[in-house]
C-alpha positions as CSV (number, residue, x, y, z in Angstrom):
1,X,0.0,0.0,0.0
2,X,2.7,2.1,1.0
3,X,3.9,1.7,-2.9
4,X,0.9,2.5,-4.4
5,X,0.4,5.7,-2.1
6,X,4.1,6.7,-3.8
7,X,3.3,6.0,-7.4
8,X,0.3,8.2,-7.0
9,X,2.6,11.2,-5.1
10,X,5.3,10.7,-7.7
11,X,4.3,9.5,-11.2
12,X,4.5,12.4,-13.9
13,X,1.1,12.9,-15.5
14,X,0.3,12.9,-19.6
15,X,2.1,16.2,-19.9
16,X,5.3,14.8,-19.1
17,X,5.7,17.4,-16.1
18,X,3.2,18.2,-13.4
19,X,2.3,15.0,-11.1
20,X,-1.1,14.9,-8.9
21,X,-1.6,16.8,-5.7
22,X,-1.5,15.2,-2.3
23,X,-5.8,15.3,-2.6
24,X,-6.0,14.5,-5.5
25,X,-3.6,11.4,-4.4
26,X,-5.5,10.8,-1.5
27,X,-8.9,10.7,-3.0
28,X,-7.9,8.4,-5.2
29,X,-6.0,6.2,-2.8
30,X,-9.4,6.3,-0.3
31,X,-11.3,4.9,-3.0
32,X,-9.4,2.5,-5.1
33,X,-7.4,-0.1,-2.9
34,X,-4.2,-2.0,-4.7
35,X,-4.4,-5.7,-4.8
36,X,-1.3,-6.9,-4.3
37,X,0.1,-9.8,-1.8
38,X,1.0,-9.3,1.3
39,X,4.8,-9.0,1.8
40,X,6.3,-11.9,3.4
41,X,3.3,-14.1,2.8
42,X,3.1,-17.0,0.5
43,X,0.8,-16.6,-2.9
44,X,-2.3,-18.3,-3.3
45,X,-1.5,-19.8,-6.9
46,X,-4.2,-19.3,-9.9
47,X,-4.7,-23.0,-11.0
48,X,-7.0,-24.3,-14.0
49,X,-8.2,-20.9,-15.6
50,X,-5.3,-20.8,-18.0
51,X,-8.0,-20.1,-20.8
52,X,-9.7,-17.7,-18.8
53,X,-6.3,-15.6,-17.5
54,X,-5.6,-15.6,-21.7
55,X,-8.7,-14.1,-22.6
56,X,-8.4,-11.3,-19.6
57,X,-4.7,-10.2,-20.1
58,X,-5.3,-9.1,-23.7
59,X,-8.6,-7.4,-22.9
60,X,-7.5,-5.2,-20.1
61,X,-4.1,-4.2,-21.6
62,X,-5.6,-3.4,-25.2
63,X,-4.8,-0.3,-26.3
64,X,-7.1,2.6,-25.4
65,X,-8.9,3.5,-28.8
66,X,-10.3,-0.3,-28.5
67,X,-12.5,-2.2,-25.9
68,X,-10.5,-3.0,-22.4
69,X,-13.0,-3.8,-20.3
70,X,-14.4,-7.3,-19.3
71,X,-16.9,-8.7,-17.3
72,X,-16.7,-12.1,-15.7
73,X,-20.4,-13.8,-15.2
74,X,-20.7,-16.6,-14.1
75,X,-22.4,-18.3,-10.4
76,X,-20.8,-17.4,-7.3
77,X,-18.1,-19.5,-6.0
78,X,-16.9,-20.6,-9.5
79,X,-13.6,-17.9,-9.5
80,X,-14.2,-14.9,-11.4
81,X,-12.9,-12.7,-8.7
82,X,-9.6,-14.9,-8.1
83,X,-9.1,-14.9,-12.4
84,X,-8.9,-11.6,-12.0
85,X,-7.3,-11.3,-8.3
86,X,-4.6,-13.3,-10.2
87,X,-3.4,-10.4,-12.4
88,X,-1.9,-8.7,-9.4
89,X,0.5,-11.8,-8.8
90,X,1.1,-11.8,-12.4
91,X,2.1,-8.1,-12.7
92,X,5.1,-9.0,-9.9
93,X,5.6,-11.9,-11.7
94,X,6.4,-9.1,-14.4
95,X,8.8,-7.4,-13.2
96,X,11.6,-10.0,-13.4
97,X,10.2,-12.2,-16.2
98,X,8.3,-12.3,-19.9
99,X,6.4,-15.3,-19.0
100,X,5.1,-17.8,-16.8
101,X,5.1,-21.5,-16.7
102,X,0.9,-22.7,-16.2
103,X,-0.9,-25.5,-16.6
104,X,-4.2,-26.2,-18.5
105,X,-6.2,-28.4,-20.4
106,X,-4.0,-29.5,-22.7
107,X,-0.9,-29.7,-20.3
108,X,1.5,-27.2,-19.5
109,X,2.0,-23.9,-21.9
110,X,3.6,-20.6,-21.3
111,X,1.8,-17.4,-20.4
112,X,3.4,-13.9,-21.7
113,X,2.7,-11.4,-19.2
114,X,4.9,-8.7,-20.5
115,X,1.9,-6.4,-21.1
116,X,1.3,-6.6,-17.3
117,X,4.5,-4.8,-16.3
118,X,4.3,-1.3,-15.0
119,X,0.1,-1.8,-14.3
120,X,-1.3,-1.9,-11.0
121,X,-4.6,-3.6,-10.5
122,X,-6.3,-1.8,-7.7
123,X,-10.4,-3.2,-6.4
124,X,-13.3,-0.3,-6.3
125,X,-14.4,0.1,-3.0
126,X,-18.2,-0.1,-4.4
127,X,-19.5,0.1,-0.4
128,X,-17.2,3.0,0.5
129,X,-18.1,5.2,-2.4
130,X,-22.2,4.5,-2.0
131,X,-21.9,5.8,1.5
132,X,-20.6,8.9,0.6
133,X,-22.4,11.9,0.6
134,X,-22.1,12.4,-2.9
135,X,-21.2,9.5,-4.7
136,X,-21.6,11.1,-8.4
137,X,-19.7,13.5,-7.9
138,X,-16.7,11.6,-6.1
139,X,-16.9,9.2,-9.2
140,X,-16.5,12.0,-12.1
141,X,-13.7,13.1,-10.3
142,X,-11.8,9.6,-10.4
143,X,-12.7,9.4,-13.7
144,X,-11.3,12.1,-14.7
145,X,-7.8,11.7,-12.5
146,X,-7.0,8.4,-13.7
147,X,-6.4,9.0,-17.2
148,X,-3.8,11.2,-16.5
149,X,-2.0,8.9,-15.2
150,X,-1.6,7.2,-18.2
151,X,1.3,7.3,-20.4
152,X,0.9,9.4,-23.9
153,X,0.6,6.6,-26.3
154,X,-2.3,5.2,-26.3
155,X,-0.9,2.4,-27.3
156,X,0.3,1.6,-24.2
157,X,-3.3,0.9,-22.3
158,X,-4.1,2.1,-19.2
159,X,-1.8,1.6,-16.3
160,X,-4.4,1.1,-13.5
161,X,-7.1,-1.9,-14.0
162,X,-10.0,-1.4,-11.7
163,X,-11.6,-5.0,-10.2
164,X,-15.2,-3.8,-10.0
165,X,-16.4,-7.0,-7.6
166,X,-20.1,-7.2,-8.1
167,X,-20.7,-4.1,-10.0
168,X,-24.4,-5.3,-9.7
169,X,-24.2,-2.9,-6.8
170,X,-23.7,0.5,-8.5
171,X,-26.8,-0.1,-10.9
172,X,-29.0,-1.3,-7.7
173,X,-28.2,1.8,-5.7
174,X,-31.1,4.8,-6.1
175,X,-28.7,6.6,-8.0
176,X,-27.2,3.8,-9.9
177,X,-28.6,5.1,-13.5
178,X,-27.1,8.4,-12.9
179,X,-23.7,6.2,-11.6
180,X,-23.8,4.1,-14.8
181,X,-24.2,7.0,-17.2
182,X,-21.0,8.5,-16.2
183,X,-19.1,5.2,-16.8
184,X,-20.1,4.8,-20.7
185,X,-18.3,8.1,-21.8
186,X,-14.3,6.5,-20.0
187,X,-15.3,3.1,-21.2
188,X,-16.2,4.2,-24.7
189,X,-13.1,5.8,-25.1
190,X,-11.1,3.3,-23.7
191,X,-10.6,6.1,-20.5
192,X,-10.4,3.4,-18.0
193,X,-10.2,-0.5,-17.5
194,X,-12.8,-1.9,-15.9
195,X,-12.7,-5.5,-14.8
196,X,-16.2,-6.7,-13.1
197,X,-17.7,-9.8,-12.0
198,X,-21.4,-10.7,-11.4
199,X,-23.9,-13.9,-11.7
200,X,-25.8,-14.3,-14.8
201,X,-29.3,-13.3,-13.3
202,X,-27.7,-9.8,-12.7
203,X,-26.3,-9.4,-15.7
204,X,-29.3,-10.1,-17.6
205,X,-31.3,-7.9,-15.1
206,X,-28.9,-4.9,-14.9
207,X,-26.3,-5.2,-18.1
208,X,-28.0,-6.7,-20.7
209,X,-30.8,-5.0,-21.2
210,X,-28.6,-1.2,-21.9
211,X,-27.1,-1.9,-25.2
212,X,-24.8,1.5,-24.5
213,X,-23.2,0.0,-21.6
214,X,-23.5,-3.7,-22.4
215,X,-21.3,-3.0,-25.3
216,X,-18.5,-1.2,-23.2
217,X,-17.7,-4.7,-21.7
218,X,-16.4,-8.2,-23.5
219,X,-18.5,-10.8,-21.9
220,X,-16.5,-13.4,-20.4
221,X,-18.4,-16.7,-19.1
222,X,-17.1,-18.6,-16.3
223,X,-18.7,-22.0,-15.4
224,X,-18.3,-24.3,-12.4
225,X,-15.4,-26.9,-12.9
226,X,-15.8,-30.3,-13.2
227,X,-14.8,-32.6,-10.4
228,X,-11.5,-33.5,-12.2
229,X,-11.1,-29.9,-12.8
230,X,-11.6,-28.8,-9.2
231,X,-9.0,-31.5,-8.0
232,X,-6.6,-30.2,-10.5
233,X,-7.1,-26.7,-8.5
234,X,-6.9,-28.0,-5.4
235,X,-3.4,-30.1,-6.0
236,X,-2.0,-27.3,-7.6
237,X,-2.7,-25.2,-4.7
238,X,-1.6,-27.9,-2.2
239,X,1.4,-26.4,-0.9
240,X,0.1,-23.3,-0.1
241,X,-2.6,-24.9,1.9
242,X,0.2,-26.6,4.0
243,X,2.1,-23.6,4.4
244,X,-0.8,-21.9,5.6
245,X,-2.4,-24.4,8.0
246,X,1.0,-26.0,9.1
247,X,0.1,-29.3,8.1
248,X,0.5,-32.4,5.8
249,X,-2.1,-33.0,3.3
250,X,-2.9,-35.9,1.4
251,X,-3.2,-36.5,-2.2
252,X,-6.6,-38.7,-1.6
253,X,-8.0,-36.1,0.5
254,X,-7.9,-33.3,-2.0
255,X,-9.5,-35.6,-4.8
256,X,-12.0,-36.7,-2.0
257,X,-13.0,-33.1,-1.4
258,X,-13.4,-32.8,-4.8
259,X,-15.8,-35.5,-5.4
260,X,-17.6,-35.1,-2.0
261,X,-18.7,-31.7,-2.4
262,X,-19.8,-32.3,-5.9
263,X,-21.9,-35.0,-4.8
264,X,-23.4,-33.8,-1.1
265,X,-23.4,-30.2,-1.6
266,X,-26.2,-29.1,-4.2
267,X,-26.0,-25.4,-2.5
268,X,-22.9,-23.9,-3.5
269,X,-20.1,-24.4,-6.4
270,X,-17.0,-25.3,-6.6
271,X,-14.1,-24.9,-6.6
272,X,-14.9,-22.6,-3.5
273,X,-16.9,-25.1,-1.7
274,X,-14.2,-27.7,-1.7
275,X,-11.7,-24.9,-1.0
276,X,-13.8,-24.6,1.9
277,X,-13.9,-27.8,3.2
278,X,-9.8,-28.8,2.4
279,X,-9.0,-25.8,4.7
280,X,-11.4,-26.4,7.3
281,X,-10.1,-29.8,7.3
282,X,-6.5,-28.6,7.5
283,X,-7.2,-26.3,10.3
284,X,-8.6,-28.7,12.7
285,X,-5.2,-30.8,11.7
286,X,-2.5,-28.3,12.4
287,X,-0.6,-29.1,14.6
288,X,-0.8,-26.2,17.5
289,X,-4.8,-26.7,17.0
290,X,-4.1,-30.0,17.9
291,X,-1.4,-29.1,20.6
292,X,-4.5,-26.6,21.9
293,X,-7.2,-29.1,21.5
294,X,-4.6,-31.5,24.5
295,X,-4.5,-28.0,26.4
296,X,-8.0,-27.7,26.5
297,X,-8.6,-31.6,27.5
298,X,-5.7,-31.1,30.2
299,X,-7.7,-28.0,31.8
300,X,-10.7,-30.0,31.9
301,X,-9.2,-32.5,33.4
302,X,-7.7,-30.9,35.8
303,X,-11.3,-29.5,36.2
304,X,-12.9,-32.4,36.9
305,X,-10.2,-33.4,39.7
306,X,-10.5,-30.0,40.9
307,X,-14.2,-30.6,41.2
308,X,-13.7,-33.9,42.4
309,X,-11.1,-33.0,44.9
310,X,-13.7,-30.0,46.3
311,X,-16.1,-32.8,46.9
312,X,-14.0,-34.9,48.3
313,X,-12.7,-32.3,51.0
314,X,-16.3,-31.4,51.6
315,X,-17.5,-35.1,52.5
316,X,-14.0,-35.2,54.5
317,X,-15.1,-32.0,56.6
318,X,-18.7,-33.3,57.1
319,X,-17.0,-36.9,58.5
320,X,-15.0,-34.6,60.4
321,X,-17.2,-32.5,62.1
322,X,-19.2,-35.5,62.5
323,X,-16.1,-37.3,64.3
324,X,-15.3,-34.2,66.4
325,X,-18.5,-33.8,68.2
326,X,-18.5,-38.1,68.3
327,X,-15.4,-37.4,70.0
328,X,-16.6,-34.1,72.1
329,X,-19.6,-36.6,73.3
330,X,-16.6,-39.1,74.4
331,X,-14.9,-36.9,76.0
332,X,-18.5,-35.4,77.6
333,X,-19.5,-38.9,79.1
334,X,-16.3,-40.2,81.0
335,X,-16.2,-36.4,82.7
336,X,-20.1,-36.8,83.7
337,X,-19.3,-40.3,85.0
338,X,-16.5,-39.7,87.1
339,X,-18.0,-36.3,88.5
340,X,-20.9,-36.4,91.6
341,X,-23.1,-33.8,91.7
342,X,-22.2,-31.8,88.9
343,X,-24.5,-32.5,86.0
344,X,-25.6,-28.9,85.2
345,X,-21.9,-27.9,85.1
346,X,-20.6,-30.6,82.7
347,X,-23.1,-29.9,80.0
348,X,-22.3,-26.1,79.9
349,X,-18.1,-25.9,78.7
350,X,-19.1,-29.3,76.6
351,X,-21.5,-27.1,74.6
352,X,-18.9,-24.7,74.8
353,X,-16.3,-26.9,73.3
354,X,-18.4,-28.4,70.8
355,X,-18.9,-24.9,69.5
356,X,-15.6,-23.8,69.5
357,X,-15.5,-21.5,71.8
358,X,-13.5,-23.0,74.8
359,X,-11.2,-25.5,74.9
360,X,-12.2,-28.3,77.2
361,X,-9.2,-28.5,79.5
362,X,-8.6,-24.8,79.8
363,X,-12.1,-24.3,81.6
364,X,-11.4,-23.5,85.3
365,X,-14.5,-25.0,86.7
366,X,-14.5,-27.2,89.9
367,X,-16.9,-29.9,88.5
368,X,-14.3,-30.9,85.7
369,X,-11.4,-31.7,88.3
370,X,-14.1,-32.9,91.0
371,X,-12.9,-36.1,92.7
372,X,-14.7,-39.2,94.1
373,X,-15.3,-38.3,97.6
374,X,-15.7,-40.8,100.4
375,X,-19.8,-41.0,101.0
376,X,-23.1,-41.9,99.8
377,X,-23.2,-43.0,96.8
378,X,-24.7,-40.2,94.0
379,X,-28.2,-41.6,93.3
380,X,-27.5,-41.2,89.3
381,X,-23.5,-42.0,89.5
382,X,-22.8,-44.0,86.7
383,X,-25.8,-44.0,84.7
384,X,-25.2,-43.2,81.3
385,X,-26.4,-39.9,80.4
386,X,-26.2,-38.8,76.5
387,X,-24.6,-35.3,75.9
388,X,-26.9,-32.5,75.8
């Protein structure tokens, strides 16, 4: 981001001398985000559209007196916006070679890319610009910054491609005639390059019924693979997969989420649906998530023993209170035996003890260190007599 915010500060204009001013740089950078990969990160590789990527490259690079726009219809899930996501990895690609080595149909062919050097391909933030306050007029004024940026020859195409991802959305907006209007005068004149993607029902609905603007775009359909197709894709890709969920995958599974998905899951398309299930699969298998899943089993474990230990020191504090006041009534009953007389005093620092609030052989009373005396016999000496 932080090159694309210097190419727009710093690249000389048509004229050869002035270059754009920091808001007219910024408005532009607001709007219009590059796609590029993130530095440092692995690139998800564009596998089995060969024949689509062909068709794009020579479209969006065409020279600006011709038509360079395209639009990619097709269901979703079925890869428009990564056929088109994949001319950013190209364009680096560019930089440091002519062509690239891809496989298709028909094996394994070389790609020329050398039209792609120099071009950024940056996405239309359709949601951003709708919210505005005045999305007409932020529009015109892209529209009419961009071509500047373009070399003098018109040879040479236009050096920003625009990925308009479901452009459905600027014709459903209430102003969304007026927003289309303003588009057919750039695209007529080859202006701007305008790569969009929507679903056949929207086309038909929005697209195909304005001959002025239908005409501004080459038509490209994009179908859902086949099963062999959409394993193709996915072992292609299987390396990146593993790099990015730290795992191992098999050969099997990728052709079994191929065939699965196709047969069990009527909803959705592939290949995005078997994407979808390969890296869910490969995320629950990663190693930390597996390391974590242990963790988690560990903390409950020591849960339960926590909770088990808890219960088992409460049932060990009932048996004890239970066997301190059995003792407390031992300890009650040979006292009351031995002592004559002194019933009403033995019962009171028992309680006491049994309540924990004197200790039996600290209390200072005569009854507790009362002796046999010589004499008649106490009437209920001896009798057993339960602690009160």
């Amino acid at each position: 981001h932080a090159a694309w915010i210097n190419f727009l500060q710093t690249q000389t204009l048509a004229d050869g001398k002035s270059t754009l001013t920091p808001k007219q740089a910024g408005l532009i950078a607001e709007f219009l985000k590059p796609v590029v990969p993130p530095a440092g990160r692995k690139k998800h590789p564009v596998i089995g559209r060969v024949k689509e990527m062909k068709t794009v490259i020579p479209i969006v690079t065409a020279p600006r007196d011709m038509i360079n726009s395209t639009m990619l219809v097709g269901p979703a899930g079925t890869g428009k916006t990564a056929i088109i996501e994949g001319l950013a990895q190209l364009m680096e690609d560019a930089q440091n070679m002519d062509a690239v080595r891809v496989e298709g149909e028909n094996g394994a062919s070389w790609l020329d890319i050398r039209r792609l050097r120099g071009r950024w391909l940056v996405s239309l933030d359709i949601d951003r610009l709708l919210a505005a306050d005045e999305p007409i007029k932020i529009l015109l004024a892209l529209l009419d910054l961009l071509p500047l940026l373009n070399s003098a020859d018109p040879r040479d195409g236009n050096r920003i491609i625009i990925l308009a991802d479901e452009m459905q959305k600027l014709r459903m907006d209430p102003q969304g005639v007026k927003i289309m209007n303003a588009l057919k005068g750039p695209l007529r004149d080859g202006q701007i390059a305008i790569a969009g993607t929507t679903t056949e029902k929207e086309w038909k609905e929005f697209f195909d019924n304005d001959d002025a603007l239908k005409s501004r775009f080459e038509k490209l359909n994009v179908g859902e693979p086949t099963v062999e197709e959409t394993a193709e894709m996915l072992h292609g890709a299987k390396s990146y997969y593993e790099w990015k969920h730290d795992t191992v995958i098999e050969d099997e599974a990728l052709d079994a989420a191929a065939k699965l998905t196709d047969q069990f899951d009527k909803e959705t398309h592939n290949p995005r649906k078997s994407v979808k299930l390969v890296e869910q699969a490969a995320e629950e298998a990663r190693p930390d998530n597996r390391r974590a899943s242990l963790a988690l089993e560990i903390r409950e474990g020591w849960r339960k023993l926590g909770v088990l230990v808890a219960s088992a020191a409460k049932e060990m504090a009932k048996k004890g209170v239970a066997s301190a006041l059995t003792l407390l009534g031992r300890r009650h009953r040979p006292h009351q035996a031995q002592a004559r007389g002194q019933d009403r005093h033995l019962g009171r620092p028992a309680d006491a003890r049994r309540g924990g609030r004197l200790p039996l052989r600290q209390h200072g009373g005569r009854g507790l260190q009362a002796r046999r005396q010589p004499g008649p016999r106490h009437p209920r000496a001896g009798q057993r007599h339960p602690p009160q």
